[in-house]
C-alpha positions as CSV (number, residue, x, y, z in Angstrom):
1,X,109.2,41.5,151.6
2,X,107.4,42.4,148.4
3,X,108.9,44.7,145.8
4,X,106.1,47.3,146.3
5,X,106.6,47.6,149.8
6,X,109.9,48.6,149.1
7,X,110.4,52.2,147.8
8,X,112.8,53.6,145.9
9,X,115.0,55.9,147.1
10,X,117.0,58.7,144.7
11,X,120.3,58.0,144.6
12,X,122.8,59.1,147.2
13,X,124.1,62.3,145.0
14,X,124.9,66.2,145.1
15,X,122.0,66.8,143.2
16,X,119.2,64.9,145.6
17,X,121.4,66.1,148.7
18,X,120.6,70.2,147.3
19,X,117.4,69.6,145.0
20,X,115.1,70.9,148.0
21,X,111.9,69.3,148.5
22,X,111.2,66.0,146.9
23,X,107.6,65.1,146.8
24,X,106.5,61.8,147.6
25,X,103.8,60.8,145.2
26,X,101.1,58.1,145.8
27,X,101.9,54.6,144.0
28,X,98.8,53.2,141.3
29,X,96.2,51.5,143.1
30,X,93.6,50.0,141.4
31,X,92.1,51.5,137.6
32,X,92.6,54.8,135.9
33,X,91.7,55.7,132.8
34,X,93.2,58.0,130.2
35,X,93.9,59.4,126.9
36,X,97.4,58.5,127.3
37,X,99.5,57.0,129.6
38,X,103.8,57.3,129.6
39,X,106.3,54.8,131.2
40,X,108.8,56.9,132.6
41,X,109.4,59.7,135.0
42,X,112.6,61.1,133.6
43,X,113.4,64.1,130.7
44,X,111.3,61.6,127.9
45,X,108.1,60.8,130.1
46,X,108.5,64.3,131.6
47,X,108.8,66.2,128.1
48,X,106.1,64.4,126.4
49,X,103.7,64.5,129.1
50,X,104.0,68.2,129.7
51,X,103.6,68.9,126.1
52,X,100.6,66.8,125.7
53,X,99.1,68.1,129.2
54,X,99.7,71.7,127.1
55,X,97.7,70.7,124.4
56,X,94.6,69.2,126.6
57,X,94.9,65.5,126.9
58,X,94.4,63.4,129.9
59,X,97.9,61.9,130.9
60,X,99.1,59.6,133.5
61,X,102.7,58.7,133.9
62,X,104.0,55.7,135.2
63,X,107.3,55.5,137.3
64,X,108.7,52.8,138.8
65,X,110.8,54.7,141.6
66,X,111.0,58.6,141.8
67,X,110.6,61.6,139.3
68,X,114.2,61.8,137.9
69,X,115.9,58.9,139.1
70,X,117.5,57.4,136.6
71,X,120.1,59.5,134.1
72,X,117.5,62.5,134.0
73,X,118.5,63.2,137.9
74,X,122.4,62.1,137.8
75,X,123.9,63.0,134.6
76,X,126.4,65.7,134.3
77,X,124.2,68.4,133.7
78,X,125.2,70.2,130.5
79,X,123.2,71.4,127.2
80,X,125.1,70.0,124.5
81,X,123.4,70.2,121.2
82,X,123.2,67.8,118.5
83,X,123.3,64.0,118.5
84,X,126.0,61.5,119.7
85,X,127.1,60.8,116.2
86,X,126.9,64.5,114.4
87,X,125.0,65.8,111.3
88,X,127.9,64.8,109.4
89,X,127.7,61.3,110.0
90,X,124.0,61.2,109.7
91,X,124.8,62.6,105.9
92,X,127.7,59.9,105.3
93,X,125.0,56.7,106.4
94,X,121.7,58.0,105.4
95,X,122.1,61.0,102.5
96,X,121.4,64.7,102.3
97,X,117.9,64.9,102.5
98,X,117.8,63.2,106.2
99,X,120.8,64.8,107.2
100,X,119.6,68.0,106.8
101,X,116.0,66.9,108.4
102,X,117.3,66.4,111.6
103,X,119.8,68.7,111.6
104,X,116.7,71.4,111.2
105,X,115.9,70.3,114.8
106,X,119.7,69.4,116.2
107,X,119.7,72.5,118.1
108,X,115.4,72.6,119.2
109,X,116.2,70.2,122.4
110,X,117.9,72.9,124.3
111,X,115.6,75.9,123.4
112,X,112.9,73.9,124.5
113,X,114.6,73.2,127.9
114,X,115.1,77.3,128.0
115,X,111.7,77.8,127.3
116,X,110.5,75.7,129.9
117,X,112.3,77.1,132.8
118,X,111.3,80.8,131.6
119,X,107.4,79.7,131.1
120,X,107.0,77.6,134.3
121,X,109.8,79.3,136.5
122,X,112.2,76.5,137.3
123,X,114.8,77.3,139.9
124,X,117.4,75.1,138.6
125,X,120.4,76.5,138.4
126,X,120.8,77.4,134.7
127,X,123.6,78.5,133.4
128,X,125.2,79.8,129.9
129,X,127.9,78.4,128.3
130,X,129.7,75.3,127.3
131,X,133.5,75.1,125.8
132,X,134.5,71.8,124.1
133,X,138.2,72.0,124.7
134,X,141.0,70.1,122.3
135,X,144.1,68.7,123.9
136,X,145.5,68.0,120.5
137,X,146.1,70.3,117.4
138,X,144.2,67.3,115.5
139,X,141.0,67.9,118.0
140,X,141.6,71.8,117.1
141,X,140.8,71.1,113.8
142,X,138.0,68.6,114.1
143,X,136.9,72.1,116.1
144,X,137.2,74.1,113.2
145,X,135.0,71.5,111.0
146,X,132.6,70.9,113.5
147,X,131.7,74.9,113.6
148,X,131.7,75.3,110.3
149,X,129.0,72.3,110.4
150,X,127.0,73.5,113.3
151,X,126.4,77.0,111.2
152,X,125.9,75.4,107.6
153,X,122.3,74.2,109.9
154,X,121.8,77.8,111.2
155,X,123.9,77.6,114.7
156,X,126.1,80.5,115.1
157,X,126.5,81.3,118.6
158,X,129.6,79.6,118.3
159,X,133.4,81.0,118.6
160,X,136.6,79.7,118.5
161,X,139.0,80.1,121.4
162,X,143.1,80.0,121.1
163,X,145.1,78.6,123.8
164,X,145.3,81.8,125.4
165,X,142.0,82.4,125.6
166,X,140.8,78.9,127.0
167,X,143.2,78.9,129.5
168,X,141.5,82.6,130.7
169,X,138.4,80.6,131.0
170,X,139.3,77.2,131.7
171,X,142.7,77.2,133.7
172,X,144.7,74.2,133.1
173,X,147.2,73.8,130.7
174,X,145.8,70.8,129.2
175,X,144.1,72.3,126.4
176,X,145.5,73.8,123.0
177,X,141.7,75.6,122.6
178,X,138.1,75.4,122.6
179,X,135.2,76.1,121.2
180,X,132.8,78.2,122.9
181,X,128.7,77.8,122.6
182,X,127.2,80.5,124.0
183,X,123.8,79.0,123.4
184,X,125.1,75.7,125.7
185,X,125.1,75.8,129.5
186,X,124.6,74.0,132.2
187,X,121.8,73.6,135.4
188,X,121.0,71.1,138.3
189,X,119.5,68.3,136.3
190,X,116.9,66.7,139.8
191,X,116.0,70.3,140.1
192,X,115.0,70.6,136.3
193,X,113.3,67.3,136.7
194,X,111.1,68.2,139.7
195,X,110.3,71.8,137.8
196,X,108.7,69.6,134.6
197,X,106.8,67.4,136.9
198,X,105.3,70.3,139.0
199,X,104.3,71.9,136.0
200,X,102.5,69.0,134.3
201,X,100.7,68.4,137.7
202,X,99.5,71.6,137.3
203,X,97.8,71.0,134.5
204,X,96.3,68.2,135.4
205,X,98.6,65.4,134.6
206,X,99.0,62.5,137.2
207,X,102.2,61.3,138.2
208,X,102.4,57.7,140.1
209,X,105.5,57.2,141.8
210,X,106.9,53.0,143.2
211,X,104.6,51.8,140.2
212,X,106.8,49.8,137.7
213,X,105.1,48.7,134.8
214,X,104.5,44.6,134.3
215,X,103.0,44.9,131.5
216,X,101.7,46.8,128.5
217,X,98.4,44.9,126.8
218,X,97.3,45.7,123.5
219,X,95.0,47.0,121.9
220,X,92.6,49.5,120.7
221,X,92.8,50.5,124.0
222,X,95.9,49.8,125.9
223,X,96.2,48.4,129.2
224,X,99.4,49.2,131.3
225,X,99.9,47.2,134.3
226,X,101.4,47.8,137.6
227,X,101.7,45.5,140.4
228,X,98.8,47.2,142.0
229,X,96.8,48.4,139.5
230,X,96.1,49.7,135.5
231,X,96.0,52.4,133.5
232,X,93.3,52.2,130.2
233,X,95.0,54.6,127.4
234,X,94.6,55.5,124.0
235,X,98.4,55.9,123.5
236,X,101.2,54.9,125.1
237,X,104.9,56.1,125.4
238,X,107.4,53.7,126.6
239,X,110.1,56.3,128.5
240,X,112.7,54.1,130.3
241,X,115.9,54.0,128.7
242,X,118.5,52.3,130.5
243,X,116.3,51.1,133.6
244,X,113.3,49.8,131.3
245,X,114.5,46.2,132.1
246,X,112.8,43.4,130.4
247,X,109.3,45.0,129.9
248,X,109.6,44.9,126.0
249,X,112.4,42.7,124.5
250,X,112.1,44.0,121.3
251,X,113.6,47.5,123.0
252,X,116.5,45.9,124.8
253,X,118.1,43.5,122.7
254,X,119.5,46.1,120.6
255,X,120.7,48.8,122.9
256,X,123.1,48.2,125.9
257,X,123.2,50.3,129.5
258,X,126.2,51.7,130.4
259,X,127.4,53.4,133.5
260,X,129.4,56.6,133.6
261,X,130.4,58.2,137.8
262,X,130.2,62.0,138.6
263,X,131.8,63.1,142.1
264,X,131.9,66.4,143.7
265,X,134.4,67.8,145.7
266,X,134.3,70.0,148.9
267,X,132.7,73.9,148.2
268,X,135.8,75.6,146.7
269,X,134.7,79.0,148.3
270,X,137.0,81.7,146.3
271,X,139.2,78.8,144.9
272,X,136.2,78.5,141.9
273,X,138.0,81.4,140.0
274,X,141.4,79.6,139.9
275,X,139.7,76.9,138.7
276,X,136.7,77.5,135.7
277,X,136.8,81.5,136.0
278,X,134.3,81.8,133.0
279,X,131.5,79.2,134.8
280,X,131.1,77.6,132.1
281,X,130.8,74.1,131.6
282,X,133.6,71.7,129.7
283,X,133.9,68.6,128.1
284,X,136.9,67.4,126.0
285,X,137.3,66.0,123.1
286,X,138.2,62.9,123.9
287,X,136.2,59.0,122.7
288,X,136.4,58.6,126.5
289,X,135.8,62.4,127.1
290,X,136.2,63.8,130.7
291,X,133.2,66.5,131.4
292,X,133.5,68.7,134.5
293,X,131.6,72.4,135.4
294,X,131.3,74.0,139.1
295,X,127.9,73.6,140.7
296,X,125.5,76.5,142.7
297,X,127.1,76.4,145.7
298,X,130.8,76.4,143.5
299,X,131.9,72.3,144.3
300,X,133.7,70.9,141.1
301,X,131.6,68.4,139.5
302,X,134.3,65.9,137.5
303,X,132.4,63.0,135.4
304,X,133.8,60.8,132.8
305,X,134.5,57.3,132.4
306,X,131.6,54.7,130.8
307,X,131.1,50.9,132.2
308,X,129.6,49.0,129.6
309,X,126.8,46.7,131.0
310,X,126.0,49.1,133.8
311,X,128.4,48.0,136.7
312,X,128.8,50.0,139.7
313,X,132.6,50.7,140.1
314,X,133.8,49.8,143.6
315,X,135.4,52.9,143.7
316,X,134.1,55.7,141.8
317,X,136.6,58.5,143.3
318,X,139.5,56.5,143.0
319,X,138.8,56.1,139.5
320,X,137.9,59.7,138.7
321,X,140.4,61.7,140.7
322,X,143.7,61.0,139.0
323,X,142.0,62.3,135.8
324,X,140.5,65.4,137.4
325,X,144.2,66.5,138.9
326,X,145.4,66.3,135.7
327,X,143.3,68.7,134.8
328,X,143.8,70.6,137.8
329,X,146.6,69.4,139.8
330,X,146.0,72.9,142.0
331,X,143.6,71.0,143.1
332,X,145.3,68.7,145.2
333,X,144.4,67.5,148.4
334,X,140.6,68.6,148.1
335,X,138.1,66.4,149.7
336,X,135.4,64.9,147.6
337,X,132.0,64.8,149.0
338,X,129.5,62.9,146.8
339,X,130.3,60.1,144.4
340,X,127.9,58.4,142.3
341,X,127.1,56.6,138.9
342,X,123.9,56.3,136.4
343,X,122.9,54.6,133.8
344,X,122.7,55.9,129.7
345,X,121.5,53.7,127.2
346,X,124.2,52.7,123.9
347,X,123.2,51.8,120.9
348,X,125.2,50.5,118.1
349,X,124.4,53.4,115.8
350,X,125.4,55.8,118.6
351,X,121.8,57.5,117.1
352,X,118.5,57.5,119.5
353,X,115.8,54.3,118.7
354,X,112.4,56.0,118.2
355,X,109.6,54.1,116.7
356,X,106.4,52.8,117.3
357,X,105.9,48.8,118.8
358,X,102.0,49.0,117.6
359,X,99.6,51.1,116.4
360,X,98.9,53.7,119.2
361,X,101.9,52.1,121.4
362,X,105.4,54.6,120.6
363,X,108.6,54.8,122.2
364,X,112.3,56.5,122.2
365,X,115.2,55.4,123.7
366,X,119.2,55.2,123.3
367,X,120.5,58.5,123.1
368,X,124.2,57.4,124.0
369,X,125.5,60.0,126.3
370,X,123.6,62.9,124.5
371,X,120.1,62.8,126.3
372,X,119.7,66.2,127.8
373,X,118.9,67.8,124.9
374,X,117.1,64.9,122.9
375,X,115.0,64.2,125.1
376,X,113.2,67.1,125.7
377,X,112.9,67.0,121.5
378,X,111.7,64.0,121.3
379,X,108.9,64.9,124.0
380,X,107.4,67.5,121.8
381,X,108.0,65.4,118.8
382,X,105.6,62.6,120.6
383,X,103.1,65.2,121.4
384,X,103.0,66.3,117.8
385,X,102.4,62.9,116.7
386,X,99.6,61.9,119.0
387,X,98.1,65.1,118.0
388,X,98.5,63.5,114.5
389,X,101.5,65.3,113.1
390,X,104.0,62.4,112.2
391,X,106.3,64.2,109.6
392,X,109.1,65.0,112.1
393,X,108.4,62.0,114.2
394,X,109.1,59.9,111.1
395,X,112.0,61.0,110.6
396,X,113.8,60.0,113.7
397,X,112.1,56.5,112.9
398,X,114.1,56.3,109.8
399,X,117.4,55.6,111.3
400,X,118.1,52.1,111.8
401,X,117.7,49.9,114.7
402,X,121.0,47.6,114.6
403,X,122.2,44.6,116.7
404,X,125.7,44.3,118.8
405,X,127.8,42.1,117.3
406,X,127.7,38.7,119.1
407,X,124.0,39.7,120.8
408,X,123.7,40.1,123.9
409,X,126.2,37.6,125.1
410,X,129.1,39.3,123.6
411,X,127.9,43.1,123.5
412,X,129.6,44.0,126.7
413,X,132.8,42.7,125.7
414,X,133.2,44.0,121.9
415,X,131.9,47.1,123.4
416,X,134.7,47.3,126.1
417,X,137.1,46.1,123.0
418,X,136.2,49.0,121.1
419,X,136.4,51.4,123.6
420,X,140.0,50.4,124.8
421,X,140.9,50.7,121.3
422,X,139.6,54.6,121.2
423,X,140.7,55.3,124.3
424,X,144.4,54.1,123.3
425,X,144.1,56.8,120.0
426,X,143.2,59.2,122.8
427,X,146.2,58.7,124.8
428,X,148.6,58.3,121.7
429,X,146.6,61.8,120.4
430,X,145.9,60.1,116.7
């Protein structure tokens, strides 16, 4: 049987089990022309199609299995702000004046998320609030500095929470405080994803779902192929992260996919309030951070872990459940419901790759854990350039590009390495 006679299907998760109606959308057949066309049906694709759609140009997007079905319909579904390596960091490898560039627009990706759901009237479950919790005095104080940070770039919907006051919203006694952003939150991420797509559809955009790209031509005029059929464009963005494969090998020799598993337990019914009273969403400070929030219909969602190279654990709730009853060992003897994994992209850098691989040809990817919020930046970012504003998509093309060490024969181990090594200063709290 041939791969496009095979479809696709979303992966067996809460969020496609409770996202409601998932249109089916025609595969590419045969040639299409237009002004641009976008590889990529998740936040990326979706973001920068909708934003160019806005501004009147003729897109098509290309997606080789369904609208959110990569990371942009699994992950954990949280606004966290920022970048995987902070403003801080930016500032220790590349100076002041970059720093302070992209921390301008550090906090932009989840306002533009807000915006969207108020202008188009998503129904996906949004949600404020997001603590980052400590479980050391050390991660207290790397609290401290990190909202002292986050307001020297003009974020101050921040507070600090003592133990007392976590546990009131958070209750386990894992954690010695927290820091509360009131501008974070959380939503159903599939949901979110179908909401972008219906409202670039209705504008005009195209969406072809089953169509995996074979190959992109250059040119004047590009040429992006499908097993079935082409799309002619005057731009194109390259949108697929983790699951872009081996279209362009200049994209994934440097950057790595990664797994990390979510499950969801049983509906907790009244339980919910002896568990995250506040509703907000949490991750911890950890390297190996757990992250966990209660969904719609108030299941605990519990996600953490990361397999480098992208391996599907065997068992996904036998790895997760001893670390979400230490969280909450009230919790024991619930029955978990859904289990699954996705895939993020790493890069060495822990900072996204943006840049262009020709002249009209552009592309972002590796956002290492942090792509909720990047994404959606990143898609307005593209539109400006194409409009022919490049001054903030320049900057993100800055930031350096850098290889594993070992390539790609040793990436996954020296990765692993390192992350045994952190996760050991997590256990030992230094």
């Amino acid at each position: 049987m041939s791969e496009v006679s095979r479809p696709i299907a979303h992966a067996a998760s809460l969020y496609a089990a409770t996202a409601g109606a998932l249109p089916e959308r025609a595969p590419l057949q045969g040639a299409v022309a237009a002004d641009v066309c976008v590889v990529g049906a998740g936040y990326t694709g979706l973001s920068t199609a909708l934003h160019l759609a806005e501004a009147g140009f003729r897109v098509v997007v290309l997606e080789a299995a369904r609208v959110g079905w990569g990371a942009s319909g699994r992950n954990g579904g949280q606004i966290v702000h920022s970048y995987s390596r902070d403003i801080d960091v930016i500032e220790q490898r590349h100076g002041v004046a970059l720093a302070n560039a992209l921390g301008g627009m550090a906090f932009e990706g989840g306002a533009i998320i807000r915006e969207r759901v108020a202008r188009y009237g998503i129904d996906c479950d949004l949600k404020n609030g997001l603590l980052f919790a400590a479980l050391t005095s050390k991660q207290l104080r790397a609290l401290e500095a990190h909202k002292s940070l986050w307001e020297k770039h003009g974020h101050r919907q921040l507070e600090l929470l003592d133990e007392r006051a976590t546990r009131a919203a958070v209750n386990t006694k894992r954690y010695q405080g927290a820091l509360l952003d009131h501008s974070g939150g959380h939503f159903h991420p599939l949901k979110l994803a179908m909401g972008e797509a219906a409202a670039f559809e209705s504008l005009g955009g195209t969406i072809y779902e089953q169509s995996k790209v074979t190959a992109i031509e250059r040119g004047q005029t590009a040429t992006v192929r499908t097993a079935r059929g082409h799309v002619t464009a005057r731009f194109v963005v390259v949108a697929g992260n983790a699951y872009l494969g081996h279209l362009e090998p200049r994209l994934t020799t440097k950057s790595m996919p990664c797994g990390t598993q979510i499950i969801a337990t049983e509906p907790l019914g009244e339980r919910w309030k002896d568990v995250i009273p506040s509703d907000f969403c949490v991750e911890d400070c950890n390297f190996l951070l757990d992250y966990f929030r209660l969904s719609a219909d108030r299941r605990l969602l519990f996600g953490g872990g990361v397999v480098y190279g992208a391996r599907d654990l065997a068992d996904i709730t036998g790895s997760l459940m001893p670390k979400l009853l230490r969280v909450f060992p009230q919790l024991a003897g619930v029955r978990i419901n859904y289990a699954w994994t996705g895939n993020f992209l790493l890069t060495l850098s822990r900072l996204p790759e943006v840049g262009r691989l020709d002249g009209n040809i552009f592309y972002s990817q590796g956002c290492s854990g942090h792509g909720v919020t990047f994404t959606h930046l990143i898609g307005r970012l593209m539109g400006e350039l194409i409009q022919g504003q490049a001054e903030r998509f320049s900057l993100f093309e800055q930031l350096p590009h850098l290889p594993f060490p070992g390539g790609r024969l040793l990436r996954v181990p020296m990765a692993a390495l390192g992350a045994w090594y952190y996760g050991l200063r997590d256990r030992l709290g230094v």
